[in-house]
N, CA, C and O atoms as CSV, one atom per row, in Angstrom:
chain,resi,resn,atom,element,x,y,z
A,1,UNK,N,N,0.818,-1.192,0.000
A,1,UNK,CA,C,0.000,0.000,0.000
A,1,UNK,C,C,0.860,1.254,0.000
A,1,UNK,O,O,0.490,2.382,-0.327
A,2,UNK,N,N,2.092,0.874,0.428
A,2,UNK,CA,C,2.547,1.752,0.675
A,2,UNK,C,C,3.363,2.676,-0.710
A,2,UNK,O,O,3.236,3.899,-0.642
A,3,UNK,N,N,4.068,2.183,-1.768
A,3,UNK,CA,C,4.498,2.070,-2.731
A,3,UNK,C,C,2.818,2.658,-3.753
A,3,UNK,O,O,2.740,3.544,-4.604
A,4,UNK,N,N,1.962,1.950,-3.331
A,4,UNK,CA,C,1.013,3.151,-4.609
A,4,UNK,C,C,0.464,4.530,-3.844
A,4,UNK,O,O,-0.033,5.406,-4.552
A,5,UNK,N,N,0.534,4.688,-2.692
A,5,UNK,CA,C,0.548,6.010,-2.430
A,5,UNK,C,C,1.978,6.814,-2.950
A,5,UNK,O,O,1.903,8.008,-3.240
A,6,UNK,N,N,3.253,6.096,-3.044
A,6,UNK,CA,C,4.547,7.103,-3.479
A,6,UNK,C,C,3.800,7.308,-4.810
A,6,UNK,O,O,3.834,8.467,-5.222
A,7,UNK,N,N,3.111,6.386,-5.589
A,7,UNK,CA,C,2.910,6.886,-6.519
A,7,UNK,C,C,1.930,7.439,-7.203
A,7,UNK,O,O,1.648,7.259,-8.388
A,8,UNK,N,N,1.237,8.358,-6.153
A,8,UNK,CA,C,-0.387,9.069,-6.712
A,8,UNK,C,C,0.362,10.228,-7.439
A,8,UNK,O,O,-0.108,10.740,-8.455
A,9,UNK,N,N,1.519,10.616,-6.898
A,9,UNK,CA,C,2.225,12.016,-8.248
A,9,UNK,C,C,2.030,11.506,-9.727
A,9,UNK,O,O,1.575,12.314,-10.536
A,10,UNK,N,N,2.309,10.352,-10.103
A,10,UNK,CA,C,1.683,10.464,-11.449
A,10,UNK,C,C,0.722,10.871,-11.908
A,10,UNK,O,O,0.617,11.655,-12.852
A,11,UNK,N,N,-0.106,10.372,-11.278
A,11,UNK,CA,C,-1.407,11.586,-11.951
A,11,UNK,C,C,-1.381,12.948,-11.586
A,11,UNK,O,O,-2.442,13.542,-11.393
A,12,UNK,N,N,-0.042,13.636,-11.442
A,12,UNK,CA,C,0.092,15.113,-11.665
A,12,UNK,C,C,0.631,14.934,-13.428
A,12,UNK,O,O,0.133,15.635,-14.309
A,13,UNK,N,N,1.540,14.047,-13.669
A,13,UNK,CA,C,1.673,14.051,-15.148
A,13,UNK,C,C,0.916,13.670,-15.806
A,13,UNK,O,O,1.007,14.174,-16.926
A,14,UNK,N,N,-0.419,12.488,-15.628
A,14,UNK,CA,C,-1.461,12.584,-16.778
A,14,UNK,C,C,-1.911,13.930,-16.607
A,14,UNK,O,O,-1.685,14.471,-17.689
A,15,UNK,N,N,-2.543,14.950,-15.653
A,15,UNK,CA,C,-3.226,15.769,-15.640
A,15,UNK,C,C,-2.526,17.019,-16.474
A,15,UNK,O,O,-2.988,17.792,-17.313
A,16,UNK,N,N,-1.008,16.859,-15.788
A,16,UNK,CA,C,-0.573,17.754,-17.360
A,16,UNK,C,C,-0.545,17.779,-18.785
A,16,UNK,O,O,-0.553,18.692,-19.610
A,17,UNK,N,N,-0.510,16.536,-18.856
A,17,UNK,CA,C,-0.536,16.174,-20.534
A,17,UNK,C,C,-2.195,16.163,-20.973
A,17,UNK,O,O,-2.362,16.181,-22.193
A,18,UNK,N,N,-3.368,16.138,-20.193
A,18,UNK,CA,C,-4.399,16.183,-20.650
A,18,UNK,C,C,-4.605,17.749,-20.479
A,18,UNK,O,O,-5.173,18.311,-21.415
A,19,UNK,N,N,-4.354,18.239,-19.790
A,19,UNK,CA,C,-4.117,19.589,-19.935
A,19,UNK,C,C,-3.922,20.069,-21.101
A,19,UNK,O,O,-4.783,20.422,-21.907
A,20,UNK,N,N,-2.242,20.104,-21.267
A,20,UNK,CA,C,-1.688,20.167,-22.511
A,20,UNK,C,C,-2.785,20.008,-23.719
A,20,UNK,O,O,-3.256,21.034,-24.210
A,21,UNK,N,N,-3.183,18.743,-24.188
A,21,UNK,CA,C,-4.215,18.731,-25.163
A,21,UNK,C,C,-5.430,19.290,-25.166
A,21,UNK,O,O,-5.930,19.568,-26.257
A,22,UNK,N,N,-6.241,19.603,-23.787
A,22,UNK,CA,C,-7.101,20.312,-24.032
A,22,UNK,C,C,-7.023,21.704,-24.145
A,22,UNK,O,O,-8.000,22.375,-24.479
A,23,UNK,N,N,-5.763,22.256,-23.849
A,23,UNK,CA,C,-5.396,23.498,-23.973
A,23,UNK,C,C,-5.397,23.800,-25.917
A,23,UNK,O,O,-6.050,24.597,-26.591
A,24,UNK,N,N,-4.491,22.889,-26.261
A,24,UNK,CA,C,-4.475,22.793,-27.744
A,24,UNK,C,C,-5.929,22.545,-28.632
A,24,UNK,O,O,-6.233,22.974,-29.745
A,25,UNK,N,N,-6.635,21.751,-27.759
A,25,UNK,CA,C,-7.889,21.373,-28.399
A,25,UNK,C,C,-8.847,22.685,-28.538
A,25,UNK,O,O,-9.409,23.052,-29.571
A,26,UNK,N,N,-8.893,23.215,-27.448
A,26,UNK,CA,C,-9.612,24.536,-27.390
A,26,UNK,C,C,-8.401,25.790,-28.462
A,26,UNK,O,O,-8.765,26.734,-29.164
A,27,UNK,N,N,-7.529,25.488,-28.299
A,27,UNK,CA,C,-6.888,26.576,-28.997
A,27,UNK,C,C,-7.367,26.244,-30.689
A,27,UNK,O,O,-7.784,27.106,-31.462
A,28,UNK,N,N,-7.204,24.938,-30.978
A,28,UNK,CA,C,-7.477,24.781,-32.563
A,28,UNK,C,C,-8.945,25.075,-32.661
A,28,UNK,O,O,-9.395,25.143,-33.805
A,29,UNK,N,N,-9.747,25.255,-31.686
A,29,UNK,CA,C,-11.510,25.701,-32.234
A,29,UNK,C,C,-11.428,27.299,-32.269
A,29,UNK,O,O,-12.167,27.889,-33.058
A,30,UNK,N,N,-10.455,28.108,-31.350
A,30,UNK,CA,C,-10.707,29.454,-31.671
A,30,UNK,C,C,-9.717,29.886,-32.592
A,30,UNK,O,O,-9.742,31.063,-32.952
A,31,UNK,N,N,-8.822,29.088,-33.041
A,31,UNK,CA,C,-8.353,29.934,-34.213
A,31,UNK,C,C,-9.025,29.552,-35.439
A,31,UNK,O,O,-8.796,30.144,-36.494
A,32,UNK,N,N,-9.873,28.553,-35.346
A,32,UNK,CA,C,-10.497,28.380,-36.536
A,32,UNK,C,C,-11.669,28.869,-36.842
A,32,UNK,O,O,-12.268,28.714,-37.906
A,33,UNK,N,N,-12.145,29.707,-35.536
A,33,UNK,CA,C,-13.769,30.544,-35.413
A,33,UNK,C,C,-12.979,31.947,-36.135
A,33,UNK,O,O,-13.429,32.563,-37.100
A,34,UNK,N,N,-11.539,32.304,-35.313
A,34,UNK,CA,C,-11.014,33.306,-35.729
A,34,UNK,C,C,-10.631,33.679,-37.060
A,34,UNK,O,O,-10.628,34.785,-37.600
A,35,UNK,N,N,-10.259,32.374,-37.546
A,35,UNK,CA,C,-10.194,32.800,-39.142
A,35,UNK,C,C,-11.236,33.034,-40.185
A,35,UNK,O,O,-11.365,33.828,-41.117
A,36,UNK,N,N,-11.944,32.033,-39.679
A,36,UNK,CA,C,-13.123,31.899,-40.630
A,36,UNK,C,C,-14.036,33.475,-40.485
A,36,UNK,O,O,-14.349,34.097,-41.500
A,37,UNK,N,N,-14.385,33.974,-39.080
A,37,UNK,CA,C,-15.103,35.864,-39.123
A,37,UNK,C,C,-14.322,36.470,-39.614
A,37,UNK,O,O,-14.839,37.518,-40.002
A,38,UNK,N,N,-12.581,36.395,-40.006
A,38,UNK,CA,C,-11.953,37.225,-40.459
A,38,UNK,C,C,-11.916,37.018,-41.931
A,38,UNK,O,O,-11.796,38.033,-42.617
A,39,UNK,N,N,-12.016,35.626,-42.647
A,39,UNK,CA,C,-13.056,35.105,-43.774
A,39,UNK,C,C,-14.068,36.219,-44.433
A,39,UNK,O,O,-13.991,37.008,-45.375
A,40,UNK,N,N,-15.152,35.843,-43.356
A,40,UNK,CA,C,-16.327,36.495,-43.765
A,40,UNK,C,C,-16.544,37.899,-43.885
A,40,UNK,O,O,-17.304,38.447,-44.683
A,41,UNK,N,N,-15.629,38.578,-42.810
A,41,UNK,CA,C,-15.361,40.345,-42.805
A,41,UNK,C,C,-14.887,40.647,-44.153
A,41,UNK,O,O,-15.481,41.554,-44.736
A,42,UNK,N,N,-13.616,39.868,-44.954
A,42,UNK,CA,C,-12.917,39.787,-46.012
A,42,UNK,C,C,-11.855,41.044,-45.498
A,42,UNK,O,O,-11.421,41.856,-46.315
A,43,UNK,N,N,-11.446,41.105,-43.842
A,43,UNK,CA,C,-9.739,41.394,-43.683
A,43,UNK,C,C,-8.892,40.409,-43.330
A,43,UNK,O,O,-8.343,40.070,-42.282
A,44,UNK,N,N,-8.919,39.897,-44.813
A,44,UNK,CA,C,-7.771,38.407,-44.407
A,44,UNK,C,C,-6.490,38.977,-45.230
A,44,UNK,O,O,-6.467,38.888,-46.458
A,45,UNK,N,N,-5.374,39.596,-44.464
A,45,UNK,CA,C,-4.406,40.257,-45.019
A,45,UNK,C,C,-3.347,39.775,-44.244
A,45,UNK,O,O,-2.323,40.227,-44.757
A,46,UNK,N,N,-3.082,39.129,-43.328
A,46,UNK,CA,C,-1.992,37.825,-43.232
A,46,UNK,C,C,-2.245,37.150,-42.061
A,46,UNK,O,O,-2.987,37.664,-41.224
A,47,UNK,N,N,-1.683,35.955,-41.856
A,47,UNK,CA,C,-1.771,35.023,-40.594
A,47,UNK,C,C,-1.230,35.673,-39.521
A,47,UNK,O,O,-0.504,36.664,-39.588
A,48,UNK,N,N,-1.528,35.203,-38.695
A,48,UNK,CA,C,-1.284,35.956,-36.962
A,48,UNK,C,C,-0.225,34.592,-36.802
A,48,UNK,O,O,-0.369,33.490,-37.332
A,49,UNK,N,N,0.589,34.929,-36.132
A,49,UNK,CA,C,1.733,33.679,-35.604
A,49,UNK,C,C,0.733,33.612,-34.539
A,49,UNK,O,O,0.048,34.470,-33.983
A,50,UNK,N,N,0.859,32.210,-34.401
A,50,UNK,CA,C,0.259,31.424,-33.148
A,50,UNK,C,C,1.411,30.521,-32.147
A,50,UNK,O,O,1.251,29.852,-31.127
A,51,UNK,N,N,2.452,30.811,-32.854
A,51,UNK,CA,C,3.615,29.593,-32.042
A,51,UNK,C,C,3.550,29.928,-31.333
A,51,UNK,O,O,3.794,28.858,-30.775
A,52,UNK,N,N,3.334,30.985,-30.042
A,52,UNK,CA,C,3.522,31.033,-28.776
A,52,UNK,C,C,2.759,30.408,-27.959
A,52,UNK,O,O,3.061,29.938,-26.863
A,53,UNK,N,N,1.498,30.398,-28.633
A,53,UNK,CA,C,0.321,29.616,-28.139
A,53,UNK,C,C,0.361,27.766,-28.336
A,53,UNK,O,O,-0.203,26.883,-27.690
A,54,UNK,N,N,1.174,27.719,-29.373
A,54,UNK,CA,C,1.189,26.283,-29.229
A,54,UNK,C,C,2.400,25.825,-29.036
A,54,UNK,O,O,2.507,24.626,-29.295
A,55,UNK,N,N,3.580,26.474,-28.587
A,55,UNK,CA,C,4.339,26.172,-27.852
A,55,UNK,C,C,3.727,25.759,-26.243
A,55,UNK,O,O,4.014,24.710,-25.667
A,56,UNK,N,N,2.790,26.884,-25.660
A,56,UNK,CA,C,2.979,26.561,-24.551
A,56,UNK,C,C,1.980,25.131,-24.085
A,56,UNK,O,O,2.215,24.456,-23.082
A,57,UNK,N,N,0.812,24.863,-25.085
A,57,UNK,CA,C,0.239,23.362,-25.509
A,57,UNK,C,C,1.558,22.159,-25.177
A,57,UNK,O,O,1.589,21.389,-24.217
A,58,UNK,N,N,2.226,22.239,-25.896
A,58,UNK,CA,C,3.412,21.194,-26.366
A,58,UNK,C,C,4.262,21.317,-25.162
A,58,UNK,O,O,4.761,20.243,-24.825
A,59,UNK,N,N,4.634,22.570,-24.248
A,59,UNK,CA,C,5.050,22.733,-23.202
A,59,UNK,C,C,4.243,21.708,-22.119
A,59,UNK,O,O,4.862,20.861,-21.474
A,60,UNK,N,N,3.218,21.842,-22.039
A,60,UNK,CA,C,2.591,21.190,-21.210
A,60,UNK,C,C,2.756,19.992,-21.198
A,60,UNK,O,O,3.218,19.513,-20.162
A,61,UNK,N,N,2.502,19.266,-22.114
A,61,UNK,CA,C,2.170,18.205,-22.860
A,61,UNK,C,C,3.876,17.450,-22.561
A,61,UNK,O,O,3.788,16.317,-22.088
A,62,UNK,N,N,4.672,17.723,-22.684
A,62,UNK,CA,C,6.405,17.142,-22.712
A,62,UNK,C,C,6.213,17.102,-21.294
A,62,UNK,O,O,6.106,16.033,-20.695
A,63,UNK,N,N,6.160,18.310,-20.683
A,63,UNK,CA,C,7.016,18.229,-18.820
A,63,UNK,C,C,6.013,17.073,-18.187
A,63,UNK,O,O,6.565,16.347,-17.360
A,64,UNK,N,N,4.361,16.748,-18.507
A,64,UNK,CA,C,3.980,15.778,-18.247
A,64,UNK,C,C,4.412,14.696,-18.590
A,64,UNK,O,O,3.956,13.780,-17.905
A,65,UNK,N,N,5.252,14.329,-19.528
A,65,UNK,CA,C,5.511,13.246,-20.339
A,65,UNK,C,C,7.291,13.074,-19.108
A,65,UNK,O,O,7.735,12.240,-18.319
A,66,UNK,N,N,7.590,14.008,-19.488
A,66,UNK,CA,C,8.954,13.895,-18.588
A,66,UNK,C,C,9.191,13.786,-16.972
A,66,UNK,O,O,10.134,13.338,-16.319
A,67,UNK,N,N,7.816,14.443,-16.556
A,67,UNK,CA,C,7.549,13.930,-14.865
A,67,UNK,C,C,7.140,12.683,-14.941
A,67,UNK,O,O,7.249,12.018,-13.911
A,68,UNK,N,N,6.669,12.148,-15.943
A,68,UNK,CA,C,5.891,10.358,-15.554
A,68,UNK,C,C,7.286,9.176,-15.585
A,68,UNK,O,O,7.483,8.131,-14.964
A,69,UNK,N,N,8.332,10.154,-16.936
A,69,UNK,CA,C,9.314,9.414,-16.978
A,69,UNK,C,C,10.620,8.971,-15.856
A,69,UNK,O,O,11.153,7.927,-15.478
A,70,UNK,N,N,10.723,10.064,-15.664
A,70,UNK,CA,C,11.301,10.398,-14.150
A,70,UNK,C,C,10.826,9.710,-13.203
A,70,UNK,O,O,11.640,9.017,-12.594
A,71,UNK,N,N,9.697,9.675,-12.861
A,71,UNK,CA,C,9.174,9.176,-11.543
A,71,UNK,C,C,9.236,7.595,-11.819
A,71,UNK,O,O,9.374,6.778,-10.909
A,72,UNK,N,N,9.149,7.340,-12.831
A,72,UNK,CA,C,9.370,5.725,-13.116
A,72,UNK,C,C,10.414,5.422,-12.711
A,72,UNK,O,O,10.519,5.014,-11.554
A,73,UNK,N,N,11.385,5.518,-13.455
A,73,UNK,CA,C,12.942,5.250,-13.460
A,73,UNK,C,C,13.496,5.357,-12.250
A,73,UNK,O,O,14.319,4.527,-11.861
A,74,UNK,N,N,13.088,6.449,-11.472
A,74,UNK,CA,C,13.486,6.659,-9.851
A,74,UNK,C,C,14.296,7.961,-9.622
A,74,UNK,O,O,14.750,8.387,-8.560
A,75,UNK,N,N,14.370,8.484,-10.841
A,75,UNK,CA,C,15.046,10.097,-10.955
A,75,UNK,C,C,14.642,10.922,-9.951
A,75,UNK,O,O,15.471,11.420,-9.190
A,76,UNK,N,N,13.167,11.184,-9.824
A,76,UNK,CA,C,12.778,11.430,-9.690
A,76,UNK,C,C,12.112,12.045,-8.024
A,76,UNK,O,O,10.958,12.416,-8.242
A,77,UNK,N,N,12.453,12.242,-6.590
A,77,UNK,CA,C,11.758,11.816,-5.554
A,77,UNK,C,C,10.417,12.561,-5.504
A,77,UNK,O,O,9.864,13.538,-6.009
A,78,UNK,N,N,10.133,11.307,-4.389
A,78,UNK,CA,C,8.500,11.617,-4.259
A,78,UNK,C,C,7.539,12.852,-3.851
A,78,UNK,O,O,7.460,13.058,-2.639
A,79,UNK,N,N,7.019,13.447,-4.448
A,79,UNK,CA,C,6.207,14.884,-4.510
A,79,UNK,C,C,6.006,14.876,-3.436
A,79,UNK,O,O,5.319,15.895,-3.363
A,80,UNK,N,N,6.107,14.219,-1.707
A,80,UNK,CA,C,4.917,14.400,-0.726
A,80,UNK,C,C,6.705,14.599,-0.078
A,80,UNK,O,O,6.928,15.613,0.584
A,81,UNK,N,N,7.606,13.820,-0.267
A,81,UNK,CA,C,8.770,14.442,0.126
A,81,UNK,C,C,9.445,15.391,-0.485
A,81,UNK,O,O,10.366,15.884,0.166
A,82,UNK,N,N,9.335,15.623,-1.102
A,82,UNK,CA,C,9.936,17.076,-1.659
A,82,UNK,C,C,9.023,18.465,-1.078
A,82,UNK,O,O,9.531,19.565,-0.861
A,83,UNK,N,N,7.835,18.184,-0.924
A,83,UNK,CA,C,7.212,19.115,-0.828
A,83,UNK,C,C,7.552,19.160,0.556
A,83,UNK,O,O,8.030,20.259,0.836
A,84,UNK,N,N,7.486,18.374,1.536
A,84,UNK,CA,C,7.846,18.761,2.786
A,84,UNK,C,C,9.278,19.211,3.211
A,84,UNK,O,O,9.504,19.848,4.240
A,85,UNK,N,N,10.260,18.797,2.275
A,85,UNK,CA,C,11.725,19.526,2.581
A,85,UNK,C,C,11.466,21.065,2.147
A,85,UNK,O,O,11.796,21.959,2.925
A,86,UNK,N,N,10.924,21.339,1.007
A,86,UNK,CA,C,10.781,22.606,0.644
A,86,UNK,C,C,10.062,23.701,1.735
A,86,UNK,O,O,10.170,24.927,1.738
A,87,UNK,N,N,9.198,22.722,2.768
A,87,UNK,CA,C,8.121,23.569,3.441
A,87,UNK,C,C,8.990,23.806,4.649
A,87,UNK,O,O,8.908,24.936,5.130
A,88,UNK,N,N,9.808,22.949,5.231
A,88,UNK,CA,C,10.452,23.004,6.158
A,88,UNK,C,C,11.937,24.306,5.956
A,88,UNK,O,O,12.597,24.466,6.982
A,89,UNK,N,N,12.287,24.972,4.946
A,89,UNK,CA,C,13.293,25.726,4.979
A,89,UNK,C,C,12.253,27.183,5.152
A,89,UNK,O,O,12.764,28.300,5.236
């Protein structure tokens, strides 16, 4: 019992990576509402960069991928101890 409580921090990395995608998921419906009224207005006179916005999608989406990896392997220590060394300084 003791060993799947060290490991309820993983589901801080699914929750980031579903994050991550729903962040992206919602981002691909408003740039596509956004283009299309800018469509219909007819001021379609160039693309808006969006990489910042889907950088920070893909941001999400990796550090979840890289906390699950970590915590596997043993890189990683356990969120309930770390958090208490941190609380204690």
């Amino acid at each position: 019992m003791k060993e799947l409580l060290t490991y309820w921090d993983l589901s801080l990395g699914i929750m980031a990576i579903v994050l991550g995608v729903l962040k992206w998921y919602r981002f691909e419906i408003y740039k596509k509402e956004r283009d299309d009224k800018i469509l219909r207005e007819g001021n379609w006179v160039f693309s808006k960069n969006d990489s910042f916005e889907y950088t920070i999608c893909m941001l999400f989406i990796v550090l979840g991928i890289i906390f699950i990896y970590n915590r596997l392997k043993g890189n990683l220590p356990n969120i309930v101890i770390l958090l208490k060394e941190l609380s204690t300084y």
